[in-house]
KETI-171381 format. One record per atom (N, C-alpha, C): residue in three letters; x, y, z. Coordinates in steps of 0.02 Angstrom, whole numbers, padded with zeros to 5 digits, always signed. Each point is the difference from the previous one (the first is absolute). Example, Ala and Ser with C-alpha at 12.3 -4.5 7.8 and 13.67 -1.06 7.14 Angstrom:
# KETI-171381
Ala+00660-00284+00390
Ala-00045+00059+00000
Ala+00045+00060+00000
Ser-00018+00053-00036
Ser+00042+00059+00003
Ser-00039+00055+00037
***
This chain:
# KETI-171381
Unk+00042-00060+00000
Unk-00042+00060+00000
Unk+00044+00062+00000
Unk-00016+00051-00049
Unk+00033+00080-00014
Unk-00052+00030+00039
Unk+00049+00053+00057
Unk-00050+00028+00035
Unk+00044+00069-00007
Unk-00033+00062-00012
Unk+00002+00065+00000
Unk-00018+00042+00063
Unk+00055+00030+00039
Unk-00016+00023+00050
Unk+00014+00083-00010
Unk-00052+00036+00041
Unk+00035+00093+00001
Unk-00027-00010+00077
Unk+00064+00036+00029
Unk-00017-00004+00056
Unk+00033+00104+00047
Unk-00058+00023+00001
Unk+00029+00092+00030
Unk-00031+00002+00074
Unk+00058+00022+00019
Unk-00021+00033+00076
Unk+00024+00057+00006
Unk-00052+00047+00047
Unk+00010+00064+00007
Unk-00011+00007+00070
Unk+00077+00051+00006
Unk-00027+00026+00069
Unk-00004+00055+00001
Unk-00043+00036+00035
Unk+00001+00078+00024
Unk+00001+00017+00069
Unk+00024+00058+00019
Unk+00022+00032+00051
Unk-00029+00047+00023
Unk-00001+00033+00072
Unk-00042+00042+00019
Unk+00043+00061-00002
Unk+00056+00009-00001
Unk+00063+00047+00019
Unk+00050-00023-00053
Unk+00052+00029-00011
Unk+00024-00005-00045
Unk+00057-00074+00025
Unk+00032-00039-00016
Unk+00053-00040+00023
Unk+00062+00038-00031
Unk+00047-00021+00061
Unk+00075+00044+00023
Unk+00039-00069-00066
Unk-00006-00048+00017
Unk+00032-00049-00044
Unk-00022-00059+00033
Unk+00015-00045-00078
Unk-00050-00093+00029
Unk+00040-00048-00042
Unk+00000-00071+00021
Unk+00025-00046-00034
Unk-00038-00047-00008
Unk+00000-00027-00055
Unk-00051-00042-00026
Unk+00036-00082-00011
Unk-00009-00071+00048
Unk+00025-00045-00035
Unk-00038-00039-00048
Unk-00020+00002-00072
Unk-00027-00041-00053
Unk+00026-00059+00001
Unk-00038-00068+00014
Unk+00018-00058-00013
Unk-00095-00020-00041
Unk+00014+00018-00062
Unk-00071+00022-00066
Unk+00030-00031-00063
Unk+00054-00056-00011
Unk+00023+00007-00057
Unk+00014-00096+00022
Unk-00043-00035-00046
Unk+00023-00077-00001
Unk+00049-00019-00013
Unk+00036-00053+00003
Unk+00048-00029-00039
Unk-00032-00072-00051
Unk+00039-00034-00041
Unk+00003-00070-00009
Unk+00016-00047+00048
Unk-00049-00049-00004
Unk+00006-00062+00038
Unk-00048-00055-00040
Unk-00005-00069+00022
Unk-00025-00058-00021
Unk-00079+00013-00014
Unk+00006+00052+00033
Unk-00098+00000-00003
Unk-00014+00046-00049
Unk+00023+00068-00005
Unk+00002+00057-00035
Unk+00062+00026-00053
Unk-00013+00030-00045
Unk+00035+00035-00039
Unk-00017+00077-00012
Unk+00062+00063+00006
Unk-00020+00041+00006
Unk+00003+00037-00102
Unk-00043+00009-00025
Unk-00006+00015-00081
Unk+00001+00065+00012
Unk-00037+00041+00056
Unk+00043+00090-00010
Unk-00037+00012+00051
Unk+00061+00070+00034
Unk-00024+00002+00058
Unk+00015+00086+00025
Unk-00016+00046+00013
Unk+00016+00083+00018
Unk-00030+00039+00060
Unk+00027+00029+00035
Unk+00001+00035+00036
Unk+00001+00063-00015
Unk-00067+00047+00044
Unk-00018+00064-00042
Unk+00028+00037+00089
Unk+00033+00021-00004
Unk+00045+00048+00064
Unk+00002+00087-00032
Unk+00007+00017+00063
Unk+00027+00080-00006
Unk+00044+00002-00032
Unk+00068-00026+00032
Unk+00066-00011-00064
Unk+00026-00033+00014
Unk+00050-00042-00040
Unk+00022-00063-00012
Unk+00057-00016+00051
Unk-00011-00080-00002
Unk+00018-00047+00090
Unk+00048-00059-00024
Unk+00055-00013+00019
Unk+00004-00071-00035
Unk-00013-00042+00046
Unk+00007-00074-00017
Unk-00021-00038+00036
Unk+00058-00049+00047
Unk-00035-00047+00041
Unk+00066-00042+00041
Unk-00050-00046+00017
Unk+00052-00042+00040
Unk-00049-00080+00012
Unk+00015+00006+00087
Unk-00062-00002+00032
Unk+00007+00011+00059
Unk+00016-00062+00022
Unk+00008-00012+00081
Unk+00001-00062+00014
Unk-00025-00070-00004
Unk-00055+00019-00014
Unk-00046-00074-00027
Unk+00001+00002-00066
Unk+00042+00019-00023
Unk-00006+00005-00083
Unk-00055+00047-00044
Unk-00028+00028+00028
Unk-00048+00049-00049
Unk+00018+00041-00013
Unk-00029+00041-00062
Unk+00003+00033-00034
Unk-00017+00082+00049
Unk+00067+00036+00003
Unk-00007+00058+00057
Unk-00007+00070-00026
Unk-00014+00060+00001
Unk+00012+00064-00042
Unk-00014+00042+00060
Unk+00064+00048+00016
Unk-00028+00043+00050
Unk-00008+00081-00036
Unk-00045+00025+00030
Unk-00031+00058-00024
Unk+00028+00058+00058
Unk+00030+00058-00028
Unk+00035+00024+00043
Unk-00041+00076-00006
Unk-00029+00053+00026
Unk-00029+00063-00020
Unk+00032+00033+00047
Unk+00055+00036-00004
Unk+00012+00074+00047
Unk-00007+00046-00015
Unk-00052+00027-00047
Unk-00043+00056+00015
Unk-00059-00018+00024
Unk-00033+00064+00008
Unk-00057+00000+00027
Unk-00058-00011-00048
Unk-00055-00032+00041
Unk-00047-00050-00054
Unk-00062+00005+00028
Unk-00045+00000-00032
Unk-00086-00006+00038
Unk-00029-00060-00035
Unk+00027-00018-00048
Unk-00027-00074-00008
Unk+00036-00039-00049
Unk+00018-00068+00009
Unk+00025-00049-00041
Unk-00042-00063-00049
Unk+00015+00007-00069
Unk-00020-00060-00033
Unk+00036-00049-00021
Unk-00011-00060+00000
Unk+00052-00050+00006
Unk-00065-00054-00041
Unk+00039-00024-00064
Unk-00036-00033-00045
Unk+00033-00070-00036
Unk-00030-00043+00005
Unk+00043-00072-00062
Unk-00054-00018-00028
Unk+00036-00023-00060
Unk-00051-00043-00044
Unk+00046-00056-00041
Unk-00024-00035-00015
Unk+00017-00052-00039
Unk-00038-00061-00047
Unk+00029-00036-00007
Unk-00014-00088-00018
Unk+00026-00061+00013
Unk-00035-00043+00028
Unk+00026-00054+00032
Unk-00024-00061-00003
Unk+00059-00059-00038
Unk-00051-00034-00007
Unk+00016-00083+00043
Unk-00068-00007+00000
Unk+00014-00066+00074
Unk-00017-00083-00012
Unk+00064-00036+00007
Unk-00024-00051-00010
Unk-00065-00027+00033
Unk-00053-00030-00004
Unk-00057+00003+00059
Unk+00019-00086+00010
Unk+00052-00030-00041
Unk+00012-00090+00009
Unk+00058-00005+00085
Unk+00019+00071-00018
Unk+00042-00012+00058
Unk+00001-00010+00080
Unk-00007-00022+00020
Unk-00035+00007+00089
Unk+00073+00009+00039
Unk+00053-00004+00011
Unk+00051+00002+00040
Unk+00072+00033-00053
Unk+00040+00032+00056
Unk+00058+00033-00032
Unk+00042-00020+00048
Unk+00046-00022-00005
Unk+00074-00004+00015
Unk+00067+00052+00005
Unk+00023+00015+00034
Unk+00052+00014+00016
Unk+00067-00012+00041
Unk+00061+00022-00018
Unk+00048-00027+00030
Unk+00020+00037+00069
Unk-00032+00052+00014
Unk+00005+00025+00062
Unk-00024-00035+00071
Unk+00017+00001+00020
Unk-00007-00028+00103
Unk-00058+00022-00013
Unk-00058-00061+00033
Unk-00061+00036+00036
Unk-00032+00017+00073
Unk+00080-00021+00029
Unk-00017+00005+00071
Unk-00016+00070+00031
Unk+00047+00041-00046
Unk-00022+00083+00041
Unk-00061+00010+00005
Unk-00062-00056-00029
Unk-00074+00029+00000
Unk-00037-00042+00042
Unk+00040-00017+00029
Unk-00021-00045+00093
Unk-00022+00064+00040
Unk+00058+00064-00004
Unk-00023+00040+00067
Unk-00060+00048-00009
Unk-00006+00013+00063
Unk-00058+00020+00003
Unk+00005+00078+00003
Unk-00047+00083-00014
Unk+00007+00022+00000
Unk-00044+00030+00074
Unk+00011+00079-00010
Unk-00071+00035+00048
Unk-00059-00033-00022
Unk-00007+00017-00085
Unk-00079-00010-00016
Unk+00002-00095-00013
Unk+00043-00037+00000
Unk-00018-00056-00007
Unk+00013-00073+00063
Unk+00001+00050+00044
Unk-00004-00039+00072
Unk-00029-00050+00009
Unk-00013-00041+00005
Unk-00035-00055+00024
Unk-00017-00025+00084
Unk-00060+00051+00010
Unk-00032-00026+00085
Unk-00014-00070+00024
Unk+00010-00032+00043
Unk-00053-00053+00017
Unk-00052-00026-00036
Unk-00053+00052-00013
Unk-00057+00004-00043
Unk+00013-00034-00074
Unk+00067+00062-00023
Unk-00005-00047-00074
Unk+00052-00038-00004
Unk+00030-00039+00040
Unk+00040-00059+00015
Unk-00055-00050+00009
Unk-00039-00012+00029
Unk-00038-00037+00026
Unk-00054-00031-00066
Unk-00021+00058-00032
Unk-00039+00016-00061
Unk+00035-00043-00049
Unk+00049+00023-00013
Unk+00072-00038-00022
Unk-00008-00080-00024
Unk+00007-00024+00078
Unk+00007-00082+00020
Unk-00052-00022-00002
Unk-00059+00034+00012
Unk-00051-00027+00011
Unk-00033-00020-00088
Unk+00012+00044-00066
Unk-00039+00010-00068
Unk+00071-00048-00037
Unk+00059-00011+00019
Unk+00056-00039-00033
Unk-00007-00069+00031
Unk-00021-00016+00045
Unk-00008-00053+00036
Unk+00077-00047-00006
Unk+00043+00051+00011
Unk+00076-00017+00012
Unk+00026-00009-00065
Unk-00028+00022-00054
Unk+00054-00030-00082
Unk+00026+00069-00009
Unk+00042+00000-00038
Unk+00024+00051-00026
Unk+00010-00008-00071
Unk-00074-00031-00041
Unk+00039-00012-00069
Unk-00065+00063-00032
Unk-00019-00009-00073
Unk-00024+00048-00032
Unk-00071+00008+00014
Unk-00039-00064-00004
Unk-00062-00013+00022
Unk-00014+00034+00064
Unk+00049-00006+00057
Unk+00001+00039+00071
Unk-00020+00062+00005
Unk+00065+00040-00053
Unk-00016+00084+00000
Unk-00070-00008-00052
Unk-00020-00028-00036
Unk-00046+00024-00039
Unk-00063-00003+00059
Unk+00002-00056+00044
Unk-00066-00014+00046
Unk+00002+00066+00059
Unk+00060+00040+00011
Unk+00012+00034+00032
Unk-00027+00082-00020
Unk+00014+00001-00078
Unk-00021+00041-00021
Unk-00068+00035+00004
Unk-00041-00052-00032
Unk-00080-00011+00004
Unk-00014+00020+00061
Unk+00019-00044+00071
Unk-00011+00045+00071
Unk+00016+00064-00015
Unk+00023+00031-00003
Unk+00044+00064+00009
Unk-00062+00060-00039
Unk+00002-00025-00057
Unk-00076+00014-00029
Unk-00072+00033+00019
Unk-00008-00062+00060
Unk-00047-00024+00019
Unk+00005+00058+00062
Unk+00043-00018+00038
Unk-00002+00041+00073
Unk+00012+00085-00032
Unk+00047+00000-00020
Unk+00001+00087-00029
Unk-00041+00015-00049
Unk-00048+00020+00024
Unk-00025+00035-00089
Unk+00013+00073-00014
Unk-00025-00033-00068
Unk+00047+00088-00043
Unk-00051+00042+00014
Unk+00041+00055+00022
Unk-00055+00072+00010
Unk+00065+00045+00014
Unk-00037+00052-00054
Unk+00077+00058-00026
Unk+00003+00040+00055
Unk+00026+00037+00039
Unk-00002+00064+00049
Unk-00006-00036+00095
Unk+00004-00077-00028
Unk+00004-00004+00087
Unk+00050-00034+00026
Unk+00055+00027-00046
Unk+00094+00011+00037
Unk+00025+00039-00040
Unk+00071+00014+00019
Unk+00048+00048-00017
Unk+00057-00052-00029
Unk+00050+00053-00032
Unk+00055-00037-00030
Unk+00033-00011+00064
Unk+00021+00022+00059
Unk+00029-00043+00058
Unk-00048-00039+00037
Unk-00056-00015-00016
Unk-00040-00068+00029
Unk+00029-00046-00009
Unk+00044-00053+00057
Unk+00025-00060+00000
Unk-00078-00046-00012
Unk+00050-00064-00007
Unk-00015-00053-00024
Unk-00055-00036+00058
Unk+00021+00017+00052
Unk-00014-00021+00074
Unk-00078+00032+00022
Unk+00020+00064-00006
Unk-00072+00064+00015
Unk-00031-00034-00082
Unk+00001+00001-00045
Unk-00041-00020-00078
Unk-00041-00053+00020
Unk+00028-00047+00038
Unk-00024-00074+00015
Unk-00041+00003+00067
Unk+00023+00065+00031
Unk-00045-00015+00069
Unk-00060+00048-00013
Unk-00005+00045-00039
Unk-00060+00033-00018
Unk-00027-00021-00085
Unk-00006-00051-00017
Unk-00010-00037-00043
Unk-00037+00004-00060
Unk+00044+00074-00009
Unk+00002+00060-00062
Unk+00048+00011-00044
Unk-00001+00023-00065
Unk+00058+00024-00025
Unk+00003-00008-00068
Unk+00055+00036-00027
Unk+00009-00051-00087
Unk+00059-00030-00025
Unk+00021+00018-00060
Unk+00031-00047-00027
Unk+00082+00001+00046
Unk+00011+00044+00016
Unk+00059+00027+00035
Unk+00021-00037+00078
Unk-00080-00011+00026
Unk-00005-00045+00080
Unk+00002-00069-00026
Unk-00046-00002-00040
Unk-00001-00085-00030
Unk+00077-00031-00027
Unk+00033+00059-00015
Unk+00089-00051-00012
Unk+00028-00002+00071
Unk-00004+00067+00009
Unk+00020-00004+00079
Unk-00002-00056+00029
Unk-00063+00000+00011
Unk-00017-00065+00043
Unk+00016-00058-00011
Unk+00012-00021-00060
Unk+00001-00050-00025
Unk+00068-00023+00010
Unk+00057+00041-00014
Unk+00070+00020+00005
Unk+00010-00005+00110
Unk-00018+00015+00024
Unk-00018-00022+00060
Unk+00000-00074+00021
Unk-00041-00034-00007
Unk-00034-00075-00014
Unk+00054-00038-00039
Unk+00044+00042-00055
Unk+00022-00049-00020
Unk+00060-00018+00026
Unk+00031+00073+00001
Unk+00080-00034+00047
Unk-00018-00030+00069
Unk-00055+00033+00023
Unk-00014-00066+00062
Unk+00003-00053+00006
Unk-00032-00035-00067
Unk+00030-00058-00023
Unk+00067-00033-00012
Unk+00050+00048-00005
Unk+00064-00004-00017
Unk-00012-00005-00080
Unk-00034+00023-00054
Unk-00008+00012-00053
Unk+00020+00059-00039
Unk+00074+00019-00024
Unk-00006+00054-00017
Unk-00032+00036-00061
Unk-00042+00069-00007
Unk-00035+00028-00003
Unk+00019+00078-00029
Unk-00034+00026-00028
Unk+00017+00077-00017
Unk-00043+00035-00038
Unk-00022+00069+00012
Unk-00040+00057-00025
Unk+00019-00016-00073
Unk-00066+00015-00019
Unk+00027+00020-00093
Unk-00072+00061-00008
Unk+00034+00041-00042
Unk-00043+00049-00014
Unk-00002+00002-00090
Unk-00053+00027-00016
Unk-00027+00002-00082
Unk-00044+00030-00006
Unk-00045-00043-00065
Unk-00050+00016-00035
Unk-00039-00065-00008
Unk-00073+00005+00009
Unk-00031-00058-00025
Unk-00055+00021-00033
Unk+00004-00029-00069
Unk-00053-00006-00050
Unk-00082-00042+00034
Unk-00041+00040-00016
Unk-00073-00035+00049
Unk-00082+00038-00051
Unk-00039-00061+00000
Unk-00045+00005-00052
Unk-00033+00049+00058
Unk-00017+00014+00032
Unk-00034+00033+00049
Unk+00036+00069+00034
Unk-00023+00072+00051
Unk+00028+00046-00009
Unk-00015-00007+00118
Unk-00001-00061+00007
Unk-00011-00004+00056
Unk+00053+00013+00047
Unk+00087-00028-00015
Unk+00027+00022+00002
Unk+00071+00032-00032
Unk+00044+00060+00023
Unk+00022+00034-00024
Unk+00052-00033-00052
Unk+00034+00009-00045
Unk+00031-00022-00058
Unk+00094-00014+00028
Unk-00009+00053+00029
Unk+00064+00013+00058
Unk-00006-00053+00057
Unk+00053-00036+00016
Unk-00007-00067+00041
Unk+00050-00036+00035
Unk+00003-00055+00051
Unk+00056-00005+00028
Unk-00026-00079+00022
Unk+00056-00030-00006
Unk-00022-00097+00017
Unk+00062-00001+00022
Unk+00005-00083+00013
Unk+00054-00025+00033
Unk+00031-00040-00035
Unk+00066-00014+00016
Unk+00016-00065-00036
Unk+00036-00040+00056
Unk+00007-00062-00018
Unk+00019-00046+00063
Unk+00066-00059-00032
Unk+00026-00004+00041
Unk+00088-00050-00042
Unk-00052-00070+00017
Unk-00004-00042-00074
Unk-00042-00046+00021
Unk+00061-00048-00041
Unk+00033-00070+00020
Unk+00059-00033-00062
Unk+00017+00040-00049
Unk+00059+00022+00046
Unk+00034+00054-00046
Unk-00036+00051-00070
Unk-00057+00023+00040
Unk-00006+00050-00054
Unk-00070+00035+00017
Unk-00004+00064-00006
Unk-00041+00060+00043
Unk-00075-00021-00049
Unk-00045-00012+00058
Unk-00063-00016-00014
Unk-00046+00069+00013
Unk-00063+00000-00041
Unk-00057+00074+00015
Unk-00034-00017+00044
Unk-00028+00041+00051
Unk-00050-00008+00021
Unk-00047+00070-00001
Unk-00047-00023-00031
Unk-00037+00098+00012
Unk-00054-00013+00058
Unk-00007+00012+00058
Unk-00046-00009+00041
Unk-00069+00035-00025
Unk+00006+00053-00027
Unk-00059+00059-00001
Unk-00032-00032-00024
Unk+00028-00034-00068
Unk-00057-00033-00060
Unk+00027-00082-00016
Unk+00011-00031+00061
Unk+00018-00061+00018
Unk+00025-00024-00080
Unk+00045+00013-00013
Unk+00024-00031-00066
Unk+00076-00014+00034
Unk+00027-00054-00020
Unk+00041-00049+00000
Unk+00044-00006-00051
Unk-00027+00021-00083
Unk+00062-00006-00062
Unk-00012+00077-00002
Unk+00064+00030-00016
Unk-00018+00070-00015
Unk+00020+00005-00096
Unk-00072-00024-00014
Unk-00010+00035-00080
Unk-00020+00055-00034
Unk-00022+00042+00061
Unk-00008+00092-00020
Unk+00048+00031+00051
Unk+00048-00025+00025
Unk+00025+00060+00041
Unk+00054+00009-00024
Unk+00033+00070-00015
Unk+00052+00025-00005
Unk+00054+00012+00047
Unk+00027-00002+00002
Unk+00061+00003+00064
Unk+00033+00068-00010
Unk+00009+00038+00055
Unk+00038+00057-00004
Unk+00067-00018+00063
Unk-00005-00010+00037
Unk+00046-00002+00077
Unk-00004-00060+00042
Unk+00038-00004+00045
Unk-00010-00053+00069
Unk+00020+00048+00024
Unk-00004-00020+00068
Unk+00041+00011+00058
Unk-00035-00048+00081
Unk+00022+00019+00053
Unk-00027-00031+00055
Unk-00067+00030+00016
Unk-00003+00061-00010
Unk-00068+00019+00002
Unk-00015+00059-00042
Unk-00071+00032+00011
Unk-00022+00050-00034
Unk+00068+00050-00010
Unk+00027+00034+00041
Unk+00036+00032-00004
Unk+00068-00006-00038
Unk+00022-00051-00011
Unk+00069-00023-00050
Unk-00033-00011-00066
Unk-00051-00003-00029
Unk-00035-00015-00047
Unk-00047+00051-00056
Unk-00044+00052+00070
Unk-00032+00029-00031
Unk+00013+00059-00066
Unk-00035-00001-00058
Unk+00005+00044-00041
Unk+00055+00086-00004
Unk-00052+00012+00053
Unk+00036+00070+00013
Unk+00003-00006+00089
Unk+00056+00046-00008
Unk+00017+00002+00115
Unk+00063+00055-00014
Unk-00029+00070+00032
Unk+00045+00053+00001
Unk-00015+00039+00055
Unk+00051+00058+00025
Unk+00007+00036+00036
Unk-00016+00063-00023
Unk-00042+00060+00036
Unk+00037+00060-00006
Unk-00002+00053+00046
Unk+00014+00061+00011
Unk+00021+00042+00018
Unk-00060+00076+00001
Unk-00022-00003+00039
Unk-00076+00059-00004
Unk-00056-00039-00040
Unk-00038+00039-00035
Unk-00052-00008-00041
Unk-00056+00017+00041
Unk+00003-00027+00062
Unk-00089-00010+00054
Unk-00031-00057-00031
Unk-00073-00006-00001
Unk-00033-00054-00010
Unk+00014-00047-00066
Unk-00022-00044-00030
Unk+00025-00034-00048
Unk-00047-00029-00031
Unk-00026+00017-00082
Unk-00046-00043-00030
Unk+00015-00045-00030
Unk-00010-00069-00040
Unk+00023-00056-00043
Unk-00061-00028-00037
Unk+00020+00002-00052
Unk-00063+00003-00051
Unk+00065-00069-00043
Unk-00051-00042-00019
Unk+00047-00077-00025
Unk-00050-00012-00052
Unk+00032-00004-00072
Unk-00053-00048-00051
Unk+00061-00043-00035
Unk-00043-00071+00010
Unk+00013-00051-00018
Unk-00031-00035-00064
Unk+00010+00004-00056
Unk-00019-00046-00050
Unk+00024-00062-00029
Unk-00017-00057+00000
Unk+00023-00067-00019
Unk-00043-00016-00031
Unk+00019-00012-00087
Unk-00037-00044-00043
Unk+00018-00047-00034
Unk-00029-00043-00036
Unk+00037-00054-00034
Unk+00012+00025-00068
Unk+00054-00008-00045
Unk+00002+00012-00042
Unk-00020-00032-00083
Unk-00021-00002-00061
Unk-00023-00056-00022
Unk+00029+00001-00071
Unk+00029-00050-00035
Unk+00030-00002-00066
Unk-00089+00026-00037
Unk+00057+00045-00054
Unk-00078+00035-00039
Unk-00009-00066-00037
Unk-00080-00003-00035
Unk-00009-00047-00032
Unk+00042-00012-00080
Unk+00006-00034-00007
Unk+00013+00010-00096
Unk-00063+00020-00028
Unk+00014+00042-00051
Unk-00065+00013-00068
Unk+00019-00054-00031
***
């Protein structure tokens, strides 16, 4: 599947900003699942790029003048094997054992844990784990924050796609399963939820398995991959600093479509 993404965020300011830094991790790479056919970044002015620690694709955005609002834009084409279910790599997957602030694991979802794996740790496990996870959190937009751990997501048994990896990422290194944030795009016949998205993946025989809790899918044949990291925060799209401004607006449009060979005449 060719999927076409434009993806703009805007922020505005109440005061002017003194200066801000922007880290972009908005730009895919190639891997077993995906191929990147073209890909751009619409910035104030031009960034090069670097490979952060988990390997993604990094661009920092630097503004020292003064600013009342920033647009920050990609678009591309991408196209996805949908035969593929697992990717491999030669990197260690142990660094995605630990646990973070937001991916703590309480009693509660330790217990949750042992109790939905019924002690396996193979693929069928996290998938049965998933479905719980599902089940106890449901999706409802506005009742957490981007620092809502995994722990508070699960004990007020709210949240979206962002608590649902969390959590899941929680549960799994509990298991001794290592585990890690992935952030993207997912293609969806429906506008239920947002196009912009975040799942998990899990080291299942040598090689990183999907799990999307939100929309309990298991092979990822619409999702695009932009990042990992251990959690929201090593992963997410955009994450910057700045300097004055006062209050802060964020206005995000996300488009993902499939793309289609024209017919022959």
């Amino acid at each position: 599947m060719k999927l076409s993404i434009s993806h703009a965020t805007t922020y505005r300011y109440e005061d002017q900003v003194r200066s801000s830094i922007q880290y972009l991790r908005m730009t895919p790479h190639d891997s077993e699942r995906q191929q990147v056919l073209n890909w751009q970044l619409n910035l104030p002015r031009p960034v090069r790029s670097q490979l952060d620690p988990y390997g993604n694709i990094l661009h920092v955005l630097t503004l020292d003048e003064p600013h009342e609002a920033i647009v920050i834009g990609a678009q591309g084409q991408v196209e996805i094997d949908e035969r593929s279910e697992a990717e491999h790599e030669s990197q260690s997957p142990l660094p995605f054992l630990r646990f973070t602030r937001l991916t703590e694991a309480d009693e509660a979802l330790r217990e949750f844990a042992r109790l939905q794996s019924k002690n396996r740790q193979d693929r069928n496990a996290l998938i049965d784990l998933m479905h719980a996870l599902n089940a106890h959190i449901s999706y409802q937009p506005g009742a957490t924050q981007v620092d809502t751990s995994a722990a508070q997501a699960f004990s007020g048994g709210k949240g979206v796609c962002q608590d649902h990896t969390h959590a899941f990422l929680a549960c799994a290194r509990s298991l001794g399963v290592p585990a890690r944030y992935v952030s993207g795009y997912l293609f969806a016949d429906s506008d239920e939820h947002l196009a912009s998205h975040a799942w998990a993946e899990a080291w299942l025989d040598d090689a990183w398995y999907s799990f999307d809790v939100t929309n309990c899918l298991a092979k990822p044949e619409r999702h695009l991959k932009l990042a990992v990291g251990l959690d929201y925060l090593d992963a997410c799209p955009v994450r910057g600093m700045r300097m004055g401004g006062g209050s802060e607006q964020m206005h995000a449009r996300v488009d993902v479509a499939p793309v289609f060979k024209a017919q022959q005449q």
